[in-house]
Structures are given as structure tokens and as C-alpha cells.
C-alpha positions as CSV (number, residue, x, y, z in Angstrom):
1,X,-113.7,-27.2,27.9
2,X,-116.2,-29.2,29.9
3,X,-117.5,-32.3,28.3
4,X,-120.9,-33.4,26.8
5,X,-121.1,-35.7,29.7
6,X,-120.0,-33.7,32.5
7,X,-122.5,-30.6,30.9
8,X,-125.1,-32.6,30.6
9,X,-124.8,-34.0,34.7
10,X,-124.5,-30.4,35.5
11,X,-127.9,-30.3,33.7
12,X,-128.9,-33.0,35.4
13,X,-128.0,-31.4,39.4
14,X,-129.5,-28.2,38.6
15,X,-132.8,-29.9,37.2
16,X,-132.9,-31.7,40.4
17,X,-132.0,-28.5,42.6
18,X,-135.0,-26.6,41.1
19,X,-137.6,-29.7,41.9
20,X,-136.1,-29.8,45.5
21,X,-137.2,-26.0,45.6
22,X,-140.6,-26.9,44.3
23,X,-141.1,-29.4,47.0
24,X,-140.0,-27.1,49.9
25,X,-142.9,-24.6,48.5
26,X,-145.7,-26.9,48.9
27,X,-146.7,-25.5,52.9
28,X,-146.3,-22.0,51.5
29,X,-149.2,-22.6,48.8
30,X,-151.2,-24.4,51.2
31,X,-151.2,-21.6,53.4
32,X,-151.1,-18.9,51.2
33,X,-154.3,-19.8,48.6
34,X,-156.2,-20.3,52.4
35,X,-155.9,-16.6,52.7
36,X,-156.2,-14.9,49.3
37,X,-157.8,-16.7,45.7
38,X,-155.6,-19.0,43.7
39,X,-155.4,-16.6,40.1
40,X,-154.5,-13.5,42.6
41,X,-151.7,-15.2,44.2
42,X,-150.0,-16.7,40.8
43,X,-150.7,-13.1,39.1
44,X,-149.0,-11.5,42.1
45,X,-146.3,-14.3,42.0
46,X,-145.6,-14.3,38.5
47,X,-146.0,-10.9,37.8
48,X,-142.9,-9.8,40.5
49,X,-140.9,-13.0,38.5
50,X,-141.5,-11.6,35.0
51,X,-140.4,-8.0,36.7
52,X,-137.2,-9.3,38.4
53,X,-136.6,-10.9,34.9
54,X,-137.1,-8.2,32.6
55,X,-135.1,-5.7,34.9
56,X,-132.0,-8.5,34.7
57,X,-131.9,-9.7,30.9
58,X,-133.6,-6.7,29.0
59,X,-130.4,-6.7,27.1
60,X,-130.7,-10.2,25.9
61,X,-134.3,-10.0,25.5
62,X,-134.0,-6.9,23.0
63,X,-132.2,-8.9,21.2
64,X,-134.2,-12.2,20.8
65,X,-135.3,-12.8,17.4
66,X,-139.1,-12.6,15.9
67,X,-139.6,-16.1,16.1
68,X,-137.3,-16.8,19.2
69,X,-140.0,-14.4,21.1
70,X,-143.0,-15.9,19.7
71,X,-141.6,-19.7,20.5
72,X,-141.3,-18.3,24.2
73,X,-145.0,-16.4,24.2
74,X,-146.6,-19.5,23.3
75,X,-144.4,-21.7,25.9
76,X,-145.2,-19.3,29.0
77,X,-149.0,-19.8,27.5
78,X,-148.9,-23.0,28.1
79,X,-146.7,-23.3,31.0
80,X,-149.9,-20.5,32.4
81,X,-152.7,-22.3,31.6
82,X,-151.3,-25.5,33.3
83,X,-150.5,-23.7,36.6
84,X,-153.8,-22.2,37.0
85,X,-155.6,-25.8,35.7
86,X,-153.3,-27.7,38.3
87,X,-154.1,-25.3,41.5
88,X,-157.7,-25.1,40.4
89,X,-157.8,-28.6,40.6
90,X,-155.6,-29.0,43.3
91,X,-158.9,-26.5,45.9
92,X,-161.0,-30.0,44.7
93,X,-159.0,-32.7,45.6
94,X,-156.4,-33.8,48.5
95,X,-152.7,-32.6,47.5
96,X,-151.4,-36.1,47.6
97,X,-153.8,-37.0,44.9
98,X,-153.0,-33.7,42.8
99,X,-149.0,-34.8,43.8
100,X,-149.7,-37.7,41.6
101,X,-152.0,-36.6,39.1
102,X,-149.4,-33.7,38.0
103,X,-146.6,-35.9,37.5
104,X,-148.4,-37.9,35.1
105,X,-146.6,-35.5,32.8
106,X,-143.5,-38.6,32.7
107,X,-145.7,-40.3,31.0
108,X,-147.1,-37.7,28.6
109,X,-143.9,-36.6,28.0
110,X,-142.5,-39.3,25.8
111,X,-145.7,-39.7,24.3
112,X,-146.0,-36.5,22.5
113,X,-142.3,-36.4,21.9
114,X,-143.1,-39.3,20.0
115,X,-146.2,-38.4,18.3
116,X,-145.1,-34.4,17.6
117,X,-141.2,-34.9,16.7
118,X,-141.6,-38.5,16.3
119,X,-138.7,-38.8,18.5
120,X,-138.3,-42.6,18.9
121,X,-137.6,-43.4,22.9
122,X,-135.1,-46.4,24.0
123,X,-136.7,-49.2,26.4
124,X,-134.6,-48.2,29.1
125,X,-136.6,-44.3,28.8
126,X,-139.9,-46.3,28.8
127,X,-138.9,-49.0,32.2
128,X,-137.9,-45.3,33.9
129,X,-141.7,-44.1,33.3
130,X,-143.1,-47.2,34.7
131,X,-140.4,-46.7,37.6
132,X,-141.4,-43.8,38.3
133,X,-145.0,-43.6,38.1
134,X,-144.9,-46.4,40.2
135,X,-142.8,-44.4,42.7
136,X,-145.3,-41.5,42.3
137,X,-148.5,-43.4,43.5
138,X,-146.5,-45.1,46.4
139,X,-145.5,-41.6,47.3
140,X,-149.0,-39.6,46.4
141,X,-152.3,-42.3,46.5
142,X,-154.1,-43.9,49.3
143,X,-157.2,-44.9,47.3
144,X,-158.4,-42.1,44.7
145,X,-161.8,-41.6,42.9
146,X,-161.5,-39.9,39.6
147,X,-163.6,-36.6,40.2
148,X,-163.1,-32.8,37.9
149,X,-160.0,-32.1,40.6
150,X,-158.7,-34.8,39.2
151,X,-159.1,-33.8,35.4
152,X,-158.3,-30.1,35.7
153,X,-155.2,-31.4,37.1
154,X,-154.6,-34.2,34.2
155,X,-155.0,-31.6,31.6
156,X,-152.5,-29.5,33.7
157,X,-150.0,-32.5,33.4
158,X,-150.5,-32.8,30.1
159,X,-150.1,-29.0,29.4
160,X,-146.8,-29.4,31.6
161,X,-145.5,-32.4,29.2
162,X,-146.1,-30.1,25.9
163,X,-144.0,-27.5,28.0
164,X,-141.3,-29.6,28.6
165,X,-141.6,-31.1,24.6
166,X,-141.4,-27.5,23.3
167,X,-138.8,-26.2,25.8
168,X,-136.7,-29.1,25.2
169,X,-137.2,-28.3,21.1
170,X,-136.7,-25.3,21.6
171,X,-134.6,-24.1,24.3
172,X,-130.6,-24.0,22.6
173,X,-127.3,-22.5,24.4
174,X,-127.0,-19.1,24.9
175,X,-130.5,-17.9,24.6
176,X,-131.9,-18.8,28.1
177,X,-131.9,-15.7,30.0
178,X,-134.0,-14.5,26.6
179,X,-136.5,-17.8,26.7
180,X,-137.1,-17.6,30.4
181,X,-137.7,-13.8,30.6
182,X,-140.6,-14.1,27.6
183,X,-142.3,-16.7,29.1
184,X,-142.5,-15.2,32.4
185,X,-143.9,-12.7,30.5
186,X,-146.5,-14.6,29.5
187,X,-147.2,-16.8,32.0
188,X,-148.2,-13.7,34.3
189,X,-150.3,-12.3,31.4
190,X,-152.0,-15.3,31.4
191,X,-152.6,-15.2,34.9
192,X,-153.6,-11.5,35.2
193,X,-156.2,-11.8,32.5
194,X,-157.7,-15.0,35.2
195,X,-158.0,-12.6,37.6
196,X,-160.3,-10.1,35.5
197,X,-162.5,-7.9,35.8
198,X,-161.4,-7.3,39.5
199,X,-157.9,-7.7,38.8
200,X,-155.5,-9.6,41.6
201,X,-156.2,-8.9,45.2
202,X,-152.5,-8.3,47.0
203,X,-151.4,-10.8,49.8
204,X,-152.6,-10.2,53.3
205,X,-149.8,-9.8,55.7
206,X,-146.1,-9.8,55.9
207,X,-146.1,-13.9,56.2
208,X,-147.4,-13.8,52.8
209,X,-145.8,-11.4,51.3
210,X,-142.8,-13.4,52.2
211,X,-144.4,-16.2,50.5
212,X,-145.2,-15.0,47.6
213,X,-141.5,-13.4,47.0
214,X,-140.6,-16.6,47.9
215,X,-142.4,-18.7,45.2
216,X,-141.8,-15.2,42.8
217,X,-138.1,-15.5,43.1
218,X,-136.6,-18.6,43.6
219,X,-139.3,-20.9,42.9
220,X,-140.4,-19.1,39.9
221,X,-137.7,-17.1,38.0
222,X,-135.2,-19.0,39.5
223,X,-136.6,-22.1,38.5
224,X,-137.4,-21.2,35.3
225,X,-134.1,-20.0,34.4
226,X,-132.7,-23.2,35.4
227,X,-135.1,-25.5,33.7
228,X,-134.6,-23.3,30.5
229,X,-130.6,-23.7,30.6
230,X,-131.0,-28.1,31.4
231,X,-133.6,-28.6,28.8
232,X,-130.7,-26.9,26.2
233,X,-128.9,-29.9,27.3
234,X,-131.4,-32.9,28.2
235,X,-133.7,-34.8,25.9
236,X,-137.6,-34.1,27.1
237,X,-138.1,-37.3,28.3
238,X,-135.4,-37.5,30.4
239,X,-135.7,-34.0,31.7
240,X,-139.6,-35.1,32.9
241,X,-138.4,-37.8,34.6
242,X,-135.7,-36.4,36.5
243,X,-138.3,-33.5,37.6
244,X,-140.4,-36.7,39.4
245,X,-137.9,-36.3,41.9
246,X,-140.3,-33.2,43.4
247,X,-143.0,-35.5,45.4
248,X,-139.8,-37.3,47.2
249,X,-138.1,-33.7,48.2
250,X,-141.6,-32.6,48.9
251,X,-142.2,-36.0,51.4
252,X,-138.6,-35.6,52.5
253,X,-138.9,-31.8,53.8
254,X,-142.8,-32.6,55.4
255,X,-140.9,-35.4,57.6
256,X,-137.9,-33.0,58.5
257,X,-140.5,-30.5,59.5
258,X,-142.3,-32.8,61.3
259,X,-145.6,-32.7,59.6
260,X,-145.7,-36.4,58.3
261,X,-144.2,-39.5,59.8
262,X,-141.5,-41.7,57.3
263,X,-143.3,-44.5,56.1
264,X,-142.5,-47.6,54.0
265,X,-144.7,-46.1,51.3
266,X,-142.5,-43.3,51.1
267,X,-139.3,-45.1,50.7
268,X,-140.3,-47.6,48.4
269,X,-141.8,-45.0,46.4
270,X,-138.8,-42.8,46.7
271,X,-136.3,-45.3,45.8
272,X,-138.7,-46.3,42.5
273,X,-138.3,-42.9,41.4
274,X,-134.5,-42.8,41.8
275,X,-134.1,-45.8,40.6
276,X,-135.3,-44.1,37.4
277,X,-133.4,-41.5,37.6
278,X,-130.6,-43.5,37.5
279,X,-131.9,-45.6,34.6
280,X,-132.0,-41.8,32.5
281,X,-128.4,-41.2,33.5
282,X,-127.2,-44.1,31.7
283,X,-128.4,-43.1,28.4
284,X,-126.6,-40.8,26.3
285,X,-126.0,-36.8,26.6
286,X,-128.8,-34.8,24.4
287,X,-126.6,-35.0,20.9
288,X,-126.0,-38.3,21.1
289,X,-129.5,-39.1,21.6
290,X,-132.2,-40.5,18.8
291,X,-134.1,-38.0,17.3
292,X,-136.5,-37.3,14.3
293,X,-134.8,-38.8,10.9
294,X,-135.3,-36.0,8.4
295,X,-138.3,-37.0,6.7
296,X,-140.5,-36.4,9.5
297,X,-138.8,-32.8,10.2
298,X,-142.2,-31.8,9.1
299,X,-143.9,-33.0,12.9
300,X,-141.8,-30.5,14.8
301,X,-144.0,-28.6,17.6
């Protein structure tokens, strides 16, 4: 039987495999929200994901408890309403900047772990937000002004953090093919309902169709099946700053493909953000770690 330590590296590699899928997606959005509007594309996308899902784990969704069901309505709601805040934001203001802005969720991550579970975080978790928001504006910003972009896209991050709170509250072994189908569920609801009273507009051409299966698939039900299953295994704070590794994948496939030149910025700012990571493997597997003494069961989200 595997142990705590090895299960929760595994959790640790797949978290890591699903943010280097995020940052291979970012030319795909570009391109695609240049051709069709930004609710109609994540309705289309998440509406194919929450089908793909449904058709797989009916089985384990039929049998999901009351409140298991609700837990993951109200998690895909949130999860929603932060994608459609964050690529709102992100038609306002230069993707580097929204790169940044949207991984200020390592920083509100610990917070309201702290303030809604009153988890209490080591030192070492709060030098690996510093690391890495460090590494993220090396990575992202090249002089910013603070404009709505820029707070639709904060209040994204910050909707992202409560996600990654909840999920890791909430998210226990064995019931993450459940979790992930319901709030795939939801998320598309959520993103139908932006596209009303026309209802989404289907993508234009085979290039992005492929896209949008793409992001559907892999990017979105794959992703969210993974993140499910590692947040059953990783303290929130941690899992939030492992998923900062997404602007240095992103950076990392732009130079490959040839549409950005390595720079010092970029390795500086990538090596920050490992450096973190590294910091967050150190610290003990998700049992092991401090949590909320019983008189303050009362805070749980």
C-alpha cells in the first residue's frame, strides 16, 4: 500500500501535469474569444465537459449524497463565476497582466483558509507565497496600472482561492469522479445562463471546434478530475501554490513555439516559483498537517 508521502507526491505530479495543460491553452483562448464572445465559448466548452462527465460517472453520481451534491453545486458556482470574471477581465487588460492578477489566488488562499477554517499556516507556507508572487510578477508585469480588467480579474482570483479552500475541505477519497462531474455541472449552468437571452453562438470553423474540444476535454474535465482527486490529498495552500507553476509552463511553451524570446525575467521568475514549490514539498502530507482545533469546528466553509 502506497504511503502518505509517496500519495501525496503523486498528488503533487498530477497537480502540476494539469497547470502544464492550462499553460499550453493560453494561444487557443486567444485565438478562439477573437472569433466568437467569451460566455459562448466557456458555455460551449463547459457544456461538452459536464456531457463527457456525466456520460462516464453517472453511476457514481447517482449515488452522491444530498449534501455531497450540494457541496459540489455551490463549488462549480464559484469555480463559474471566476472563469467568466477572469476572461471578462482578461478582453480589458494585456494577458501578462491578467497572468499575474489571477494567481494572486496564492495569496488568498492561505488567507481565507485561515480566516474560514482558521487553519493556522507554518512560516515556511507563508516565505512560499512571497516566493511565488514574486516569481509571478517577474514572469507576468512590465509596469501595470490598476484599471476594472484588473479588478474583475482580482475578484476572479479570489473566487479561485475560495474554490481551492472548499475543494480542499471538501474533496475526500473516493468521491472525485462524483465532485467533479457536479460541478461541471454547474459551472456550464452558470455559464449558459451568461449567455442569455440569445443563448451560446457555436464556434466558427473546424480550427475552433478543435479548440474548444480541446479546452472541453483535457483542459477542462480532465483537469478538474485531477484537481479534485490532489486536493483529497494536499492542504489548500499548498495545492495553490503548486498550481503557480501555470505562468512558467505557459512562458516555457510561448518560447518553444517561438512566440516569445527567453529572457532573464523569465528565469528568475520561474526559478522563484519553484523554489516555492519546493519549500511546500517539505512540509508534511495533508494528515499530518495543522488544522482547525475543535473549538473553531464551527468556521468550516
Amino acid at each position: 500500500m502506497p504511503s502518505s508521502r509517496s500519495i501525496t507526491s503523486l498528488a503533487t505530479l498530477g497537480l502540476l501535469a494539469l497547470t502544464a495543460v492550462w499553460g499550453s491553452t493560453f494561444v487557443l483562448i486567444k485565438d478562439v474569444v477573437g472569433r466568437m464572445p467569451v460566455a459562448d465559448f466557456l458555455a460551449v466548452r463547459f457544456v461538452i465537459a459536464a456531457l463527457a462527465m456525466l456520460v462516464v460517472f453517472h453511476r457514481a453520481v447517482a449515488g452522491m449524497s444530498r449534501q455531497l451534491l450540494w457541496r459540489g453545486v455551490l463549488l462549480g458556482v464559484v469555480y463559474g463565476v471566476g472563469q467568466l470574471l477572469q476572461t471578462w477581465g482578461l478582453a480589458l487588460i494585456a494577458p501578462s497582466i491578467s497572468g499575474f492578477t489571477t494567481g494572486m489566488y496564492v495569496v488568498f488562499t492561505p488567507i481565507l483558509a485561515w480566516l474560514l477554517l482558521r487553519q493556522r499556516m507554518a512560516a515556511v507556507v507563508w516565505l512560499a507565497v512571497l516566493l511565488s508572487t514574486a516569481g509571478l510578477a517577474l514572469l507576468s508585469l512590465n509596469g501595470v496600472s490598476v484599471d476594472r480588467g484588473v479588478w474583475l480579474t482580482l475578484a476572479s482570483a479570489a473566487l479561485y482561492a475560495l474554490h481551492i479552500v472548499g475543494l480542499g475541505q471538501w474533496s475526500k477519497q473516493g468521491d472525485a469522479f462524483a465532485l467533479s462531474a457536479v460541478q461541471m455541472v454547474a459551472i456550464a449552468v452558470v455559464c449558459l445562463l451568461a449567455t442569455l437571452p440569445h443563448g451560446p453562438q457555436l464556434p466558427p470553423d473546424r480550427s475552433a471546434w478543435f479548440a474548444v474540444l480541446y479546452m472541453a476535454l483535457i483542459a477542462g474535465a480532465g483537469a478538474m478530475l485531477m484537481q479534485t482527486w490532489a486536493q483529497s490529498h494536499l492542504p489548500a495552500a499548498r495545492a495553490a501554490i503548486v498550481m503557480t507553476t501555470e505562468p512558467v509552463f505557459a512562458a516555457a511553451f510561448a518560447v518553444a513555439l517561438g512566440s516569445d524570446v527567453l529572457s532573464w525575467r523569465m528565469l528568475v521568475g520561474g526559478g522563484l516559483i519553484l523554489a516555492a514549490m519546493y519549500l511546500v514539498e517539505l512540509l508534511p502530507p495533508k494528515g499530518e498537517a495543522v488544522t482547525v482545533p475543535a473549538e473553531a469546528v464551527h468556521h468550516e466553509v
